[in-house]
C-alpha positions, -999 to +999 in steps of 0.1 A: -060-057-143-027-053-133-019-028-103+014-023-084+028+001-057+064+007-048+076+016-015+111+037-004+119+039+029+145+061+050+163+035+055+156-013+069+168-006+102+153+012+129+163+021+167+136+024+194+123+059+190+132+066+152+108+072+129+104+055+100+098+081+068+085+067+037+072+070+002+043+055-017+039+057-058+014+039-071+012+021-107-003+023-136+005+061-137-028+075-148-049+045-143-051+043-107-074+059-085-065+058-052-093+061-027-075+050+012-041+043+024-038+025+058-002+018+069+008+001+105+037-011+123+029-044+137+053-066+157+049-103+157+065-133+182+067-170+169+068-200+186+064-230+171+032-226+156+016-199+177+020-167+165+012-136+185+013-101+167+010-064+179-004-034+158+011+000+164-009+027+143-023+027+116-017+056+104-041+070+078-044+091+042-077+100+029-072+110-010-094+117-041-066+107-065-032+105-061-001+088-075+020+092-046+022+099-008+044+101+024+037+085+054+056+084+085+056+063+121+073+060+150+092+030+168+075+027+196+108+033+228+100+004+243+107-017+210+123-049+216+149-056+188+144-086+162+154-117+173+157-154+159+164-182+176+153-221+173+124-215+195+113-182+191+118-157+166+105-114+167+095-101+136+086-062+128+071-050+092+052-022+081+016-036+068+000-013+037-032-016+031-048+002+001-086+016-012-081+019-051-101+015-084-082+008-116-100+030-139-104+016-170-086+021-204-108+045-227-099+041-262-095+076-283-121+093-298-130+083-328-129+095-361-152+122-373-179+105-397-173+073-378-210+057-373-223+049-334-232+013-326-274+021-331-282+029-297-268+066-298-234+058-273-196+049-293-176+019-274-153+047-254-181+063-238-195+030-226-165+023-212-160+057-191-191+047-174-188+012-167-196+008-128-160+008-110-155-013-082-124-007-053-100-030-049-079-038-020-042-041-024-024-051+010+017-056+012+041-060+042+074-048+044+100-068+071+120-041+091+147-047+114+147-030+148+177-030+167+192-017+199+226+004+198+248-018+209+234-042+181 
């Protein structure tokens, strides 16, 4: 099944010290039933092909359904700003990571006189209880963090 979730932040570019404010709406509306939300800062230094990354957070929502949340998280004041050069680049994103089950799509009731399948149960209500396993939807969002005189 198909399952999406936007995200809006405050703003792509951050100081040392700001916090970053942001919004999470999740998609289909209806269908989704979100179950954890885990969302970290995480810096990360490359170097040819070593790469070395730092977590800051995770921050986390517990919810029995929702179709949208705020989160926020702070720059840590030591931040150093992103850089890229030939030999070494620093990287900062914001790393989601997300409980949910996609409930399924129950047909409408049928008709009145409208005969069951033999065994007592109509196709809708086999549906409502198939067994519903979560699902892990994970994104990363690049920031920029910068120093004033940048």
């Amino acid at each position: 099944g198909q399952k999406a979730m936007r995200v809006s932040l405050n703003k792509s570019r951050y100081a040392p010290g700001d916090t970053i404010h942001g919004r999470l709406l999740f998609f289909p509306e209806g269908r989704v039933h979100v179950l954890r939300v885990a969302v970290k800062l995480q810096s990360c230094e490359m170097s040819g092909q070593s790469r070395a990354c730092k977590d800051f957070g995770p921050l986390h929502a517990f919810s029995a359904d929702m179709l949208q949340t705020t989160f926020s998280i702070s720059v840590p004041s030591t931040a150093p700003a992103s850089f890229r050069t030939s030999l070494l680049s620093l990287n900062w994103a914001l790393r989601f990571r997300v409980l949910l089950v996609l409930l399924p799509v129950v047909a409408p009731p049928e008709e009145e006189g409208e005969e069951d399948r033999g065994d007592g149960s109509r196709d809708d209500e086999r549906r409502a209880v198939q067994k519903l396993d979560p699902e892990v939807l994970t994104m990363g969002i690049p920031i920029s963090v910068i120093h004033e005189s940048d």
